[in-house]
Jmol script that loads the backbone (N, CA, C; Angstrom):
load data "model"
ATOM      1  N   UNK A   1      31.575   9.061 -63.983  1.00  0.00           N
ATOM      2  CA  UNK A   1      31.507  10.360 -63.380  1.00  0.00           C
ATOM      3  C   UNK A   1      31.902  11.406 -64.417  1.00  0.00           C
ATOM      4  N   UNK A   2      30.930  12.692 -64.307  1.00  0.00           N
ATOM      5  CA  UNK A   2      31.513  13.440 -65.797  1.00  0.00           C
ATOM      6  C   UNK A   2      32.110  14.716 -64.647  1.00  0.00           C
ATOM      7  N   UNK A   3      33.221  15.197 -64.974  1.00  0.00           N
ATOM      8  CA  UNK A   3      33.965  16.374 -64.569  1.00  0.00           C
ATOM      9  C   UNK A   3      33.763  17.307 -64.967  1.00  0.00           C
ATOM     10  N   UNK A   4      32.706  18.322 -65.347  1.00  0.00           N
ATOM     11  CA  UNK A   4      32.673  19.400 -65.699  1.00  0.00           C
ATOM     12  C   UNK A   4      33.085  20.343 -64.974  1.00  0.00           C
ATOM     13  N   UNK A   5      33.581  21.522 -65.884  1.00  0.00           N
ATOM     14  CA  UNK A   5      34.311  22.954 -65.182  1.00  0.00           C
ATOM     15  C   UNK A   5      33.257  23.599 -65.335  1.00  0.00           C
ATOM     16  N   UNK A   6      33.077  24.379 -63.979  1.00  0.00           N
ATOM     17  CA  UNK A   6      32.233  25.617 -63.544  1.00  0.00           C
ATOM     18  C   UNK A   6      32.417  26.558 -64.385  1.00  0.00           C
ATOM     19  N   UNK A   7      31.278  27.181 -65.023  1.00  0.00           N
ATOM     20  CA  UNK A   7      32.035  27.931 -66.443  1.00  0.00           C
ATOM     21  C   UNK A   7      32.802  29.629 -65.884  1.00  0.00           C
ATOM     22  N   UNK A   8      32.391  29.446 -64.567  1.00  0.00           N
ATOM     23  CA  UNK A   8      33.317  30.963 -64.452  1.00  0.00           C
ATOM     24  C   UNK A   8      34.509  30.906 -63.163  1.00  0.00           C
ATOM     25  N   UNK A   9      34.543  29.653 -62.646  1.00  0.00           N
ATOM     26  CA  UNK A   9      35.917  29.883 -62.018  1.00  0.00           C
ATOM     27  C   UNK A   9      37.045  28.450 -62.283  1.00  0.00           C
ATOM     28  N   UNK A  10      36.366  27.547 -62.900  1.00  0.00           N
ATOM     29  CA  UNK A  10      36.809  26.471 -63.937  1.00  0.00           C
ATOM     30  C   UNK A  10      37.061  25.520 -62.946  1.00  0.00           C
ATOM     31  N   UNK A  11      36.277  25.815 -61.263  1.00  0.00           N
ATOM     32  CA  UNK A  11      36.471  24.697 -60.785  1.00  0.00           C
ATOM     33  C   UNK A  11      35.634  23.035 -60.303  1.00  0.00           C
ATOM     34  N   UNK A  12      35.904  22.489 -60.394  1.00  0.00           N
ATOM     35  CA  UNK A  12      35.008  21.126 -60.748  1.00  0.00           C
ATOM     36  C   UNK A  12      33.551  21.265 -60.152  1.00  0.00           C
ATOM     37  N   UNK A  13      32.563  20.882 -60.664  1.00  0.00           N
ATOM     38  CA  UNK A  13      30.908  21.599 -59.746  1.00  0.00           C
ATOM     39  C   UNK A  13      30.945  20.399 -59.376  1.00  0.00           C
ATOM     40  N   UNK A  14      30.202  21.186 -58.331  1.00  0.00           N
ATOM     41  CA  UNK A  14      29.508  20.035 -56.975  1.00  0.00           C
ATOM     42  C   UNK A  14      28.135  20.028 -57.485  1.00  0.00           C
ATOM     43  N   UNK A  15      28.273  18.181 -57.178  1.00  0.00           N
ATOM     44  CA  UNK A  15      26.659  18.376 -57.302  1.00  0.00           C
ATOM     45  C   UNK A  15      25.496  18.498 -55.928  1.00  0.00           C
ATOM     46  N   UNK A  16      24.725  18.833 -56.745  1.00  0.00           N
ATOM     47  CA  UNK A  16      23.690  19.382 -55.426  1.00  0.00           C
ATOM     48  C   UNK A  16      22.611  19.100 -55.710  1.00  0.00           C
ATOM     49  N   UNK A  17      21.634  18.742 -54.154  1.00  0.00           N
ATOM     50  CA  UNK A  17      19.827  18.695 -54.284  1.00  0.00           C
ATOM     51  C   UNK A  17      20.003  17.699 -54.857  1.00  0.00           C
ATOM     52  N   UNK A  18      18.935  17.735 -56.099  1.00  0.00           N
ATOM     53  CA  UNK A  18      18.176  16.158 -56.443  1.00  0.00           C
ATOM     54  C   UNK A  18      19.376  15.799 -57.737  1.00  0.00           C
ATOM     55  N   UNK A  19      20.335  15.915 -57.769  1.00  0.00           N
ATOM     56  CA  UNK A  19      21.608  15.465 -58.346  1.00  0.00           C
ATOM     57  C   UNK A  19      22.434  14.424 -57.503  1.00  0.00           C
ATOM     58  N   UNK A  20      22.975  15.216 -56.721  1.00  0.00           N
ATOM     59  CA  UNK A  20      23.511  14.829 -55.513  1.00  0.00           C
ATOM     60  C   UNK A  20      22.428  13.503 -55.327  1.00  0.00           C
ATOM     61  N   UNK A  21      21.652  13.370 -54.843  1.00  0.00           N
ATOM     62  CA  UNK A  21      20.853  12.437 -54.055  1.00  0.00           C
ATOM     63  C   UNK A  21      20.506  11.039 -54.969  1.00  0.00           C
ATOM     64  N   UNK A  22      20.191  11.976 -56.438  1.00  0.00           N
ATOM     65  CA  UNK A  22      20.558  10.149 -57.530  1.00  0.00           C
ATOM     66  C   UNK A  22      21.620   9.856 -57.428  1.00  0.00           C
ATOM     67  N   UNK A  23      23.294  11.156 -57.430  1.00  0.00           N
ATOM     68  CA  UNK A  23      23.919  10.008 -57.103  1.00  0.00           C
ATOM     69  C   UNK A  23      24.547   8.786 -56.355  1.00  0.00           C
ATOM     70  N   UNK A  24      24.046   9.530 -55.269  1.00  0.00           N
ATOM     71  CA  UNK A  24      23.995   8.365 -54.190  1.00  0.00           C
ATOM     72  C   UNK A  24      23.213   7.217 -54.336  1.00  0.00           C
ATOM     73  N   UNK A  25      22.306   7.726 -54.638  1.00  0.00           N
ATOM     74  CA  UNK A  25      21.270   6.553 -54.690  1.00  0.00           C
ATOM     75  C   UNK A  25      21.544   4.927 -55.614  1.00  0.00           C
ATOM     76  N   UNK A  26      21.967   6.059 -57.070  1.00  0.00           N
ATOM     77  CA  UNK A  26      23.287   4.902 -58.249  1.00  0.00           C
ATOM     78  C   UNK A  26      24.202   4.266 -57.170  1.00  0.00           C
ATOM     79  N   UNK A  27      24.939   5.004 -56.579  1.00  0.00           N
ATOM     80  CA  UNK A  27      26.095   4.126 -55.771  1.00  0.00           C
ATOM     81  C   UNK A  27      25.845   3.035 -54.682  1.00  0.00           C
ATOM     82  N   UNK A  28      24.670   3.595 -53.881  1.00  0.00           N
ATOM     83  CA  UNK A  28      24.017   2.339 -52.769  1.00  0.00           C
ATOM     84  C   UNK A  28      23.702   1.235 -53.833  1.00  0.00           C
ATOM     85  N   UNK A  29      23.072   1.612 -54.866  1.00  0.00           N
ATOM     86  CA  UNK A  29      22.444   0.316 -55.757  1.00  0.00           C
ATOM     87  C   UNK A  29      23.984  -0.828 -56.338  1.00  0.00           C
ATOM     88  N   UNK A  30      24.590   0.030 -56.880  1.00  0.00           N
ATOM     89  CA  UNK A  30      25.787  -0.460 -57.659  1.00  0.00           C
ATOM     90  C   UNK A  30      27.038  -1.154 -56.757  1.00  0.00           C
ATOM     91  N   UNK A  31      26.909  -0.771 -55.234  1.00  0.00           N
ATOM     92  CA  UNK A  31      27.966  -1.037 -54.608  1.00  0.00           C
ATOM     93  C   UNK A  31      27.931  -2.264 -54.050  1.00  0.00           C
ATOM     94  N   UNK A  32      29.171  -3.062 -54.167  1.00  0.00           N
ATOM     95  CA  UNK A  32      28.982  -4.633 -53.687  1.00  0.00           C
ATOM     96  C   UNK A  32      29.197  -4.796 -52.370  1.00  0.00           C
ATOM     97  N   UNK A  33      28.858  -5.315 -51.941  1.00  0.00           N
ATOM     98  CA  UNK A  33      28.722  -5.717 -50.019  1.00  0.00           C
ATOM     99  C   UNK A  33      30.180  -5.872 -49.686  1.00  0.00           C
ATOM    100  N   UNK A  34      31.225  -5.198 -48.658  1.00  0.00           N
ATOM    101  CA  UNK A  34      32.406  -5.717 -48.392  1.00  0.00           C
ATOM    102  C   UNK A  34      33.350  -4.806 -49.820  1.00  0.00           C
ATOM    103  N   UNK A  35      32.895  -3.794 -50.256  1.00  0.00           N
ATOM    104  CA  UNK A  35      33.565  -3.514 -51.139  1.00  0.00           C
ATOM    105  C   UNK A  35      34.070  -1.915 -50.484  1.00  0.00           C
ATOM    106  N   UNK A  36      33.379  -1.280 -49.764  1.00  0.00           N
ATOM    107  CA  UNK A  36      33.467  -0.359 -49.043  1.00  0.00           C
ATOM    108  C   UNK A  36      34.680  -0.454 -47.541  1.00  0.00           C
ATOM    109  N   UNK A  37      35.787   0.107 -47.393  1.00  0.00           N
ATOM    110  CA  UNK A  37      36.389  -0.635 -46.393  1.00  0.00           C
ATOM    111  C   UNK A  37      35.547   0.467 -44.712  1.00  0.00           C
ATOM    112  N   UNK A  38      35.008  -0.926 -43.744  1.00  0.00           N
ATOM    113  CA  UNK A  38      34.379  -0.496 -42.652  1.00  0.00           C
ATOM    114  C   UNK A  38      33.322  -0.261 -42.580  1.00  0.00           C
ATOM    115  N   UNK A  39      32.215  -0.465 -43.325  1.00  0.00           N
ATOM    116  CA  UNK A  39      31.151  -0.534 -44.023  1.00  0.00           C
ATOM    117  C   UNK A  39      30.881  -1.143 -45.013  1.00  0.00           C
ATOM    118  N   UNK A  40      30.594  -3.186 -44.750  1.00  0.00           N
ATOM    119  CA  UNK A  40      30.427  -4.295 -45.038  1.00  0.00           C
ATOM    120  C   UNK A  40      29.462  -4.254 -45.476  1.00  0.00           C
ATOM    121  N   UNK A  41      28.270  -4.201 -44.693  1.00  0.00           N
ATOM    122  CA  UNK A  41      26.718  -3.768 -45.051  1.00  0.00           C
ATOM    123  C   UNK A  41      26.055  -3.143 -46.148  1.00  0.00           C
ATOM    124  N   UNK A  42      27.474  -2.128 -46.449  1.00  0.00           N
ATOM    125  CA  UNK A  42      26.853  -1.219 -47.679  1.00  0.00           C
ATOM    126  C   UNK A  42      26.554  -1.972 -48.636  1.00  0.00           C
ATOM    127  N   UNK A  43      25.757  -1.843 -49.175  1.00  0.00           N
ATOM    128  CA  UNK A  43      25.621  -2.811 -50.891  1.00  0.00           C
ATOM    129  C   UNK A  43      24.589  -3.163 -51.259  1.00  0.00           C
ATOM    130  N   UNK A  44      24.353  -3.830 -52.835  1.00  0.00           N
ATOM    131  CA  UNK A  44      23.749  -4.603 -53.020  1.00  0.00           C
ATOM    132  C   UNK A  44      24.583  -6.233 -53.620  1.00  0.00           C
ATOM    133  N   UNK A  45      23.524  -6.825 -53.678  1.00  0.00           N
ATOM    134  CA  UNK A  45      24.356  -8.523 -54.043  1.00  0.00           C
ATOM    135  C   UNK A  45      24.064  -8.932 -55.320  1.00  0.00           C
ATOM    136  N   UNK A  46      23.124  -8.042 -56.220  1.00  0.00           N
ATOM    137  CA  UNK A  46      22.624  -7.842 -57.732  1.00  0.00           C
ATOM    138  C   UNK A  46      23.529  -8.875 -58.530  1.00  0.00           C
ATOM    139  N   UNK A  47      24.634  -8.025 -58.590  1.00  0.00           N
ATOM    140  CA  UNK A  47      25.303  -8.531 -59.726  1.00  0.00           C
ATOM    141  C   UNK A  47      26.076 -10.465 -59.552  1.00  0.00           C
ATOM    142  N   UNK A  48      25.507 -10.867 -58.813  1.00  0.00           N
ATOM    143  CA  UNK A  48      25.817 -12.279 -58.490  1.00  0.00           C
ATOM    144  C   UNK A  48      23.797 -12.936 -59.073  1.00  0.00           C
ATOM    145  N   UNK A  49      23.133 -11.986 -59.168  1.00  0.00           N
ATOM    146  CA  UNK A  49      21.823 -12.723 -59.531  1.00  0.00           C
ATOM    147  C   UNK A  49      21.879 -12.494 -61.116  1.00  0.00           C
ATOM    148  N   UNK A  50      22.811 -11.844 -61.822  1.00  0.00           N
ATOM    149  CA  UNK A  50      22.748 -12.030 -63.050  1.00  0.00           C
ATOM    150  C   UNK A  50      23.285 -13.642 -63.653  1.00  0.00           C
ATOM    151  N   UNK A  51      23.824 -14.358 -62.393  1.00  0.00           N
ATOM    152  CA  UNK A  51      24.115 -15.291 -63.299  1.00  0.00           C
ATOM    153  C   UNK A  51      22.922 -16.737 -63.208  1.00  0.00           C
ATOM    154  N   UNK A  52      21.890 -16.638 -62.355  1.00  0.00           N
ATOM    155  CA  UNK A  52      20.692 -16.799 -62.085  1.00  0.00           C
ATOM    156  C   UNK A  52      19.801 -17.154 -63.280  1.00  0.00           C
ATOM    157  N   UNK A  53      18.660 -17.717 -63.454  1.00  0.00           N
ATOM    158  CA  UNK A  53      17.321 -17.328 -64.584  1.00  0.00           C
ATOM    159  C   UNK A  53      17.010 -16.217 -64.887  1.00  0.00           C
ATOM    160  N   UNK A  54      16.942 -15.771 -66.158  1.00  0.00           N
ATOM    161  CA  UNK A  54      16.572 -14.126 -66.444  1.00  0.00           C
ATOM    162  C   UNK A  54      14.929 -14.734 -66.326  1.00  0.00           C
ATOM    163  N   UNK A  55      14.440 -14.131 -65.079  1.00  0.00           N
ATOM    164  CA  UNK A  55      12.741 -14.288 -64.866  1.00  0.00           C
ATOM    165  C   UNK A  55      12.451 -13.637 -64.514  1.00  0.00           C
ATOM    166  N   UNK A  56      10.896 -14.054 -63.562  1.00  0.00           N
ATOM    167  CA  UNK A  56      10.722 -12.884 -62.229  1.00  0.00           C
ATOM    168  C   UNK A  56      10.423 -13.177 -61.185  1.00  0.00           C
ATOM    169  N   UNK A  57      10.901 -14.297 -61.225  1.00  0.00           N
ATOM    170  CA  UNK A  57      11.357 -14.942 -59.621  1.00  0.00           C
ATOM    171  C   UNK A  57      12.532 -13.799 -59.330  1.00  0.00           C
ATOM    172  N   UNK A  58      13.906 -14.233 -60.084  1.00  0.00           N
ATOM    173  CA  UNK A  58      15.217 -13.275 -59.961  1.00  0.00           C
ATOM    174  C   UNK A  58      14.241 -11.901 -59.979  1.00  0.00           C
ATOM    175  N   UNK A  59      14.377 -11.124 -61.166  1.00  0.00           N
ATOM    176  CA  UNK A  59      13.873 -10.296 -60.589  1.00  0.00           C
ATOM    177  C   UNK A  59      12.934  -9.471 -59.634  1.00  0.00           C
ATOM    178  N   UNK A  60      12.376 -10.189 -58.753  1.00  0.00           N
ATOM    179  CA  UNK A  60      11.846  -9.838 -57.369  1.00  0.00           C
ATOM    180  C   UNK A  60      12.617  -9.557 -56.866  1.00  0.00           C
ATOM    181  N   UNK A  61      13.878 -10.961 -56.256  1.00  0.00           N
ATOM    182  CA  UNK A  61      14.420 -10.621 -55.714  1.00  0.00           C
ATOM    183  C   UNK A  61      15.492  -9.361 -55.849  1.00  0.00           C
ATOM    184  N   UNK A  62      15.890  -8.897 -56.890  1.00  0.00           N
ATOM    185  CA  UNK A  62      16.486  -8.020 -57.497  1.00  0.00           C
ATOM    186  C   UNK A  62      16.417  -6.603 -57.106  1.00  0.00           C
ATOM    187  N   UNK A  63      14.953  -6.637 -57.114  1.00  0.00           N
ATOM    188  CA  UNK A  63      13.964  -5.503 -56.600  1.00  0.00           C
ATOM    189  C   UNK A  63      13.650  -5.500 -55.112  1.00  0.00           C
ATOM    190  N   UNK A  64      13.581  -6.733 -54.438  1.00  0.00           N
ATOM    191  CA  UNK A  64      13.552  -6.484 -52.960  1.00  0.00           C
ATOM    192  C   UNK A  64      15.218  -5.468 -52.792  1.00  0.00           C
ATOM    193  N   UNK A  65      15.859  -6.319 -52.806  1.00  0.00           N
ATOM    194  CA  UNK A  65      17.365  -5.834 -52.296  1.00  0.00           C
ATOM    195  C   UNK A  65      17.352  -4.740 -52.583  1.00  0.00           C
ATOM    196  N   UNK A  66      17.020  -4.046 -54.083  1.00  0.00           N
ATOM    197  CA  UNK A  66      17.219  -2.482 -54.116  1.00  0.00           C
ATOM    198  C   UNK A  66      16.383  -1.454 -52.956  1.00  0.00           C
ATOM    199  N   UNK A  67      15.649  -1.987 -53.075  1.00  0.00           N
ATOM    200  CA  UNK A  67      14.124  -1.866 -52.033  1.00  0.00           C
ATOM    201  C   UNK A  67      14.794  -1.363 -51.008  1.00  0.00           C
ATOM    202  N   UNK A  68      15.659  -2.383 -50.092  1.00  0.00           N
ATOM    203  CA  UNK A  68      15.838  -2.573 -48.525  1.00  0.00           C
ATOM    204  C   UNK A  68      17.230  -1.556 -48.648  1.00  0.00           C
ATOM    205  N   UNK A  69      18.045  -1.759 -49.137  1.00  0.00           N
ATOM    206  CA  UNK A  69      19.037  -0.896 -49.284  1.00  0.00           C
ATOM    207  C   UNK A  69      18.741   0.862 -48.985  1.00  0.00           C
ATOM    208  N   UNK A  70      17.770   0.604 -49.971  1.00  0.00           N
ATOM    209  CA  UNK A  70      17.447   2.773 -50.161  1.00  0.00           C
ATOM    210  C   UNK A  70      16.969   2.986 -49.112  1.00  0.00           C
ATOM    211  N   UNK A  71      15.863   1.957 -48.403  1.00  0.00           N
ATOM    212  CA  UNK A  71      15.099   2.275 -47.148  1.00  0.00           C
ATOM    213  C   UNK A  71      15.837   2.425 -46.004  1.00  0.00           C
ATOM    214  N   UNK A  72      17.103   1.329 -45.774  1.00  0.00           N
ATOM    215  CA  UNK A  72      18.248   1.348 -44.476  1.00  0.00           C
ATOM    216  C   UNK A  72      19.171   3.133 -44.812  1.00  0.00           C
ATOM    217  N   UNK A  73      19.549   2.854 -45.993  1.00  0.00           N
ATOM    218  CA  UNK A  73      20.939   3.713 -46.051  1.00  0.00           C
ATOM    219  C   UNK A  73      20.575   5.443 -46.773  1.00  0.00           C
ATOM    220  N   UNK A  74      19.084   5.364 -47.627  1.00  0.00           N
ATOM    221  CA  UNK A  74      19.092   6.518 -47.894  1.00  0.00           C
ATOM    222  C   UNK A  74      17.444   7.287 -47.024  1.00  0.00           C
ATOM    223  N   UNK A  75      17.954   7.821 -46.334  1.00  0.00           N
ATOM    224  CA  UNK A  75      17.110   8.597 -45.430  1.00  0.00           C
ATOM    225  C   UNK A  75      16.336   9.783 -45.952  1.00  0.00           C
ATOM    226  N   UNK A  76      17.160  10.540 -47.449  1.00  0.00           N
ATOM    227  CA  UNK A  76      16.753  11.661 -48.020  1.00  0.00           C
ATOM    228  C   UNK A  76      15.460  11.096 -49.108  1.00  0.00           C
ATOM    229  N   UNK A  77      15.091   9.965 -49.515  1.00  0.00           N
ATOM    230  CA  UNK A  77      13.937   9.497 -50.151  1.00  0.00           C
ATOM    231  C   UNK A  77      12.988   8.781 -49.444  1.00  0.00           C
ATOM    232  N   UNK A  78      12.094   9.215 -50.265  1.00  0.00           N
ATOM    233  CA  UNK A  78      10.146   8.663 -49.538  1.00  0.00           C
ATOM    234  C   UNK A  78       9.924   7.973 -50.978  1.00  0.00           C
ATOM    235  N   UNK A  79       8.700   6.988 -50.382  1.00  0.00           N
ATOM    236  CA  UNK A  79       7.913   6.722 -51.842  1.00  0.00           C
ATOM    237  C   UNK A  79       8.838   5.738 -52.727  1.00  0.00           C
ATOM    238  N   UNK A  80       9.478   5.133 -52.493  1.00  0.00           N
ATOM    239  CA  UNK A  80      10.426   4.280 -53.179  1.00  0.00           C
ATOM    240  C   UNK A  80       9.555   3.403 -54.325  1.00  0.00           C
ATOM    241  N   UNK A  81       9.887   3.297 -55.242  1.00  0.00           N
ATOM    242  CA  UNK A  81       9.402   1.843 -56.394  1.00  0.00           C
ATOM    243  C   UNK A  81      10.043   1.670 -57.024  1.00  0.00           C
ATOM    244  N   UNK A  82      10.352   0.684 -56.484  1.00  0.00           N
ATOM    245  CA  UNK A  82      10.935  -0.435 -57.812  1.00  0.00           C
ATOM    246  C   UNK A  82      10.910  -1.145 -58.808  1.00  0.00           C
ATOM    247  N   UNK A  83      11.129  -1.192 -60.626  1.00  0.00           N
ATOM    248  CA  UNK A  83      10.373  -2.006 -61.042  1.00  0.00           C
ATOM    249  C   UNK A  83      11.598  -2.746 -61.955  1.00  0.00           C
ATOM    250  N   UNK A  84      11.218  -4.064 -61.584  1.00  0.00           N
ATOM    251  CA  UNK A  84      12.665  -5.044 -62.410  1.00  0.00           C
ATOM    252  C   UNK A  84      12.124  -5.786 -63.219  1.00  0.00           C
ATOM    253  N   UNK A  85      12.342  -5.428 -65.019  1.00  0.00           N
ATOM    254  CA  UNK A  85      11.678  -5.971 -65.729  1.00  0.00           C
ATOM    255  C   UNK A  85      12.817  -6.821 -66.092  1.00  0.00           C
ATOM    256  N   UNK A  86      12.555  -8.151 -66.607  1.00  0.00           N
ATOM    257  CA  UNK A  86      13.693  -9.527 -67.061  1.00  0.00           C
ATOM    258  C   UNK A  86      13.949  -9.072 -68.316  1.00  0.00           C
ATOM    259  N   UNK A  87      14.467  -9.796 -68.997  1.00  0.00           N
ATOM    260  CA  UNK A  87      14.882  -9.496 -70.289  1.00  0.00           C
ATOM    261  C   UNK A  87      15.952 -10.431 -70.894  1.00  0.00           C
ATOM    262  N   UNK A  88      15.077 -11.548 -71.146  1.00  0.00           N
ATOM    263  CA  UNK A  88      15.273 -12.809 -71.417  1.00  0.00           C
ATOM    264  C   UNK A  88      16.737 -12.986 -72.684  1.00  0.00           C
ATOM    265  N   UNK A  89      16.110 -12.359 -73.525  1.00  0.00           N
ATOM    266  CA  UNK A  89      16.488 -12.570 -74.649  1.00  0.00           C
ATOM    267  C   UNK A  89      18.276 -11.362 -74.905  1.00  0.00           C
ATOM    268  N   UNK A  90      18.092 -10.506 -74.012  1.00  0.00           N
ATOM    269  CA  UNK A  90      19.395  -9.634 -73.772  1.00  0.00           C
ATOM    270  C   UNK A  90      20.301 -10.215 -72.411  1.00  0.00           C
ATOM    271  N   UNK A  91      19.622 -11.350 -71.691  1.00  0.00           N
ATOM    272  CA  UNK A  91      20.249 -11.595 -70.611  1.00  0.00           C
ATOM    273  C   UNK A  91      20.699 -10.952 -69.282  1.00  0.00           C
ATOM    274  N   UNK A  92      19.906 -10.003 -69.296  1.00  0.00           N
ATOM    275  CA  UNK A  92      19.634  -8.588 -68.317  1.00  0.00           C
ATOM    276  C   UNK A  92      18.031  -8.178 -68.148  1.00  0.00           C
ATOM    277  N   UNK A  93      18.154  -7.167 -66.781  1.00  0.00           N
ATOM    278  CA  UNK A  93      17.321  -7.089 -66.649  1.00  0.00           C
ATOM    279  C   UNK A  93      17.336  -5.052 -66.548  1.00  0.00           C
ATOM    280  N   UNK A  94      16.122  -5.110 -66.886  1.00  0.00           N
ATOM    281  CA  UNK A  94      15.650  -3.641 -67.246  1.00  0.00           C
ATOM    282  C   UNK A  94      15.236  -2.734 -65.783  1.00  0.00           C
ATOM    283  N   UNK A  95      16.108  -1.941 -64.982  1.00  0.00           N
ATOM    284  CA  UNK A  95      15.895  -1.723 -63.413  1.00  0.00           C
ATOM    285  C   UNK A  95      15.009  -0.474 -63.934  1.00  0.00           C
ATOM    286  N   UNK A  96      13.894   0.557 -63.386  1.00  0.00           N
ATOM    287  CA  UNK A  96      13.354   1.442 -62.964  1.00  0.00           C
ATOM    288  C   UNK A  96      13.494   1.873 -61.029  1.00  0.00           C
ATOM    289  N   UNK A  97      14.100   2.778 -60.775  1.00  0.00           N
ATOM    290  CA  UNK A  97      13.588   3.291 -59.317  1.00  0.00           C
ATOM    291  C   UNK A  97      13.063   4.523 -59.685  1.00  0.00           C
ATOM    292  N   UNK A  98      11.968   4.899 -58.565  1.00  0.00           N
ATOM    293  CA  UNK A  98      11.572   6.398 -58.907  1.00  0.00           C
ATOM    294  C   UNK A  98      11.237   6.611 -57.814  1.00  0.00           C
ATOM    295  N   UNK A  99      11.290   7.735 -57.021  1.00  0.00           N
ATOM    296  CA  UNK A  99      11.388   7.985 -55.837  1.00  0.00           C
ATOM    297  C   UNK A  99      11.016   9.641 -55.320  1.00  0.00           C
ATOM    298  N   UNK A 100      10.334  10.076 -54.063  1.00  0.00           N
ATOM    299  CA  UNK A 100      10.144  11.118 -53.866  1.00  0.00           C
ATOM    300  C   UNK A 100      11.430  11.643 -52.534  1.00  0.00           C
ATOM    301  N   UNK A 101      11.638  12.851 -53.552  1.00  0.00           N
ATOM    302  CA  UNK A 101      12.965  13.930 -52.644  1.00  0.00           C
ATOM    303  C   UNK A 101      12.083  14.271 -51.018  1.00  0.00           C
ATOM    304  N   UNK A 102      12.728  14.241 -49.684  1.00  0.00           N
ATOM    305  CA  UNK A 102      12.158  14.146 -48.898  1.00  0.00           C
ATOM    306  C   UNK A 102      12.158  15.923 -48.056  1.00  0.00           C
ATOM    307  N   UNK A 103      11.205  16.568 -47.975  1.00  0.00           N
ATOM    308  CA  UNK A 103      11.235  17.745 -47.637  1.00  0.00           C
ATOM    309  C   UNK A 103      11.342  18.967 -48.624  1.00  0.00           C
ATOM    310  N   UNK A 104      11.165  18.663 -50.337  1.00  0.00           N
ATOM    311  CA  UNK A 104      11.707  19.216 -51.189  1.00  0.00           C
ATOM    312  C   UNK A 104      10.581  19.212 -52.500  1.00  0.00           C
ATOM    313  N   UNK A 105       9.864  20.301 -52.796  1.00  0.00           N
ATOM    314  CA  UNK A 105       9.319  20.239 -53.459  1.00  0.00           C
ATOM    315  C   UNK A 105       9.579  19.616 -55.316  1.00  0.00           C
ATOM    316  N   UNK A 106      10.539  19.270 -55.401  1.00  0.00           N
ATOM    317  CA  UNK A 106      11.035  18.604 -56.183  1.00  0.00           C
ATOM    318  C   UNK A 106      10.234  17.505 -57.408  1.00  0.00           C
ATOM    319  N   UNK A 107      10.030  17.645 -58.633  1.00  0.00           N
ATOM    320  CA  UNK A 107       9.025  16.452 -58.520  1.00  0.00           C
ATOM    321  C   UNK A 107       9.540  14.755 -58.748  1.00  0.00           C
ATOM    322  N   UNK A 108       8.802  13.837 -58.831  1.00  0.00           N
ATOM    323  CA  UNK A 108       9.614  12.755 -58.314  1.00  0.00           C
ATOM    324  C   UNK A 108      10.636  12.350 -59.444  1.00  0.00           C
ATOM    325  N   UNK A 109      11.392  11.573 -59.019  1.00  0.00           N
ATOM    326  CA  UNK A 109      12.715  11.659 -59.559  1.00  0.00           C
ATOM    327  C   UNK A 109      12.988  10.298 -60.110  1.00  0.00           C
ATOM    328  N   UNK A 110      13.455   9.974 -60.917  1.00  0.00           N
ATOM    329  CA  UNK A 110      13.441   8.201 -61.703  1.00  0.00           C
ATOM    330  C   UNK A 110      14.959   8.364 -61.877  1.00  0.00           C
ATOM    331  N   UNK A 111      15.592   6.787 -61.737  1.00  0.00           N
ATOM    332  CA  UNK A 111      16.676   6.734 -62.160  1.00  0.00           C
ATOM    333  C   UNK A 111      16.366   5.009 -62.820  1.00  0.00           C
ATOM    334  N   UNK A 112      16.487   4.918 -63.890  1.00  0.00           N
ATOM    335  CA  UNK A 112      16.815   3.736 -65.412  1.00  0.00           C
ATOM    336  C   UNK A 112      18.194   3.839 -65.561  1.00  0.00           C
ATOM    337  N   UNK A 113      18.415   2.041 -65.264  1.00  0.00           N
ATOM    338  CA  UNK A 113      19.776   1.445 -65.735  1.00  0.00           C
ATOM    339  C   UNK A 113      19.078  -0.043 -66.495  1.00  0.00           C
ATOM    340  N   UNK A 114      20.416  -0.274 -67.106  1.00  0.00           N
ATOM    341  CA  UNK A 114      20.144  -1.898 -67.326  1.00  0.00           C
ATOM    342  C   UNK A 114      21.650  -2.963 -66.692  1.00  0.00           C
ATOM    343  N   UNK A 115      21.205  -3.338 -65.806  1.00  0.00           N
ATOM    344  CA  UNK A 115      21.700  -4.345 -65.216  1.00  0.00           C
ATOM    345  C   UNK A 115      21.922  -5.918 -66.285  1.00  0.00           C
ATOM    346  N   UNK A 116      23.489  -5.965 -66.147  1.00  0.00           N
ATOM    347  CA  UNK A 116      23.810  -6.817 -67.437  1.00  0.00           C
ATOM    348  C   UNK A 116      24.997  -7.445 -67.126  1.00  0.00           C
ATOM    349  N   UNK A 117      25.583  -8.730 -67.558  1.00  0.00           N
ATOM    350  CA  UNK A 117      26.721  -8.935 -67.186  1.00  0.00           C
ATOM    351  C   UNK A 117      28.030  -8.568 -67.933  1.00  0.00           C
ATOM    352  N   UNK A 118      28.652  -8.319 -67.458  1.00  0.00           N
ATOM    353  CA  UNK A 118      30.155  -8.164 -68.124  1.00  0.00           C
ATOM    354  C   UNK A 118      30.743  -9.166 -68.161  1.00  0.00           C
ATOM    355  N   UNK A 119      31.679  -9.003 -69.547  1.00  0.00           N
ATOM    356  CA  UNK A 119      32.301 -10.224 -69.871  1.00  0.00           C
ATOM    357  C   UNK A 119      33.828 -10.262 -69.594  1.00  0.00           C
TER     358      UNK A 119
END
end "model"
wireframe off; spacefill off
backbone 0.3
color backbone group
């Protein structure tokens, strides 16, 4: 999370619109099931398929789950795609979502991570 000061009253900015909405979108993806207290459901189960075959069997499934997640929990996106490329040789896999802002002329919006294990 970066903290920047509002440059004229130095107080922390909010983010907003299609800011706001990737970052939610990062957090539904990144958040582990049962990690949220009272909201079990929230999540994805990703980071337990890194220890899996780097293929694309795994990554389907990788890509379903992100899939079903944005569709249940984020209501503010249309147009969802997912694309989970393997990446054999780094032992991770290469995530793409790109997605349309819903009611908002906005144009569509991509968020790239690489999903990897920690040691």
């Amino acid at each position: 999370m970066s903290f920047k000061a509002h440059p004229v009253t130095g107080d922390i900015q909010v983010l907003r619109n299609e800011d706001a909405i990737k970052r939610a979108v990062r957090n539904l993806v990144q958040t582990i099931p049962g990690e949220r207290p009272f909201q079990g459901s929230v999540g994805t189960d990703i980071n337990s398929s890194l220890f899996d075959f780097v293929d694309f069997g795994t990554a389907n499934l990788i890509s379903q789950q992100i899939f079903d997640i944005l569709r249940t929990f984020e209501g503010r996106i249309a147009g969802t795609k997912v694309v989970v490329s393997p990446n054999p040789d780094g032992n991770a896999f290469d995530i793409l979502i790109s997605y349309d802002i819903v009611g908002d002329e906005f144009q569509r919006q991509e968020f790239e991570f690489l999903l990897e294990p920690t040691r």
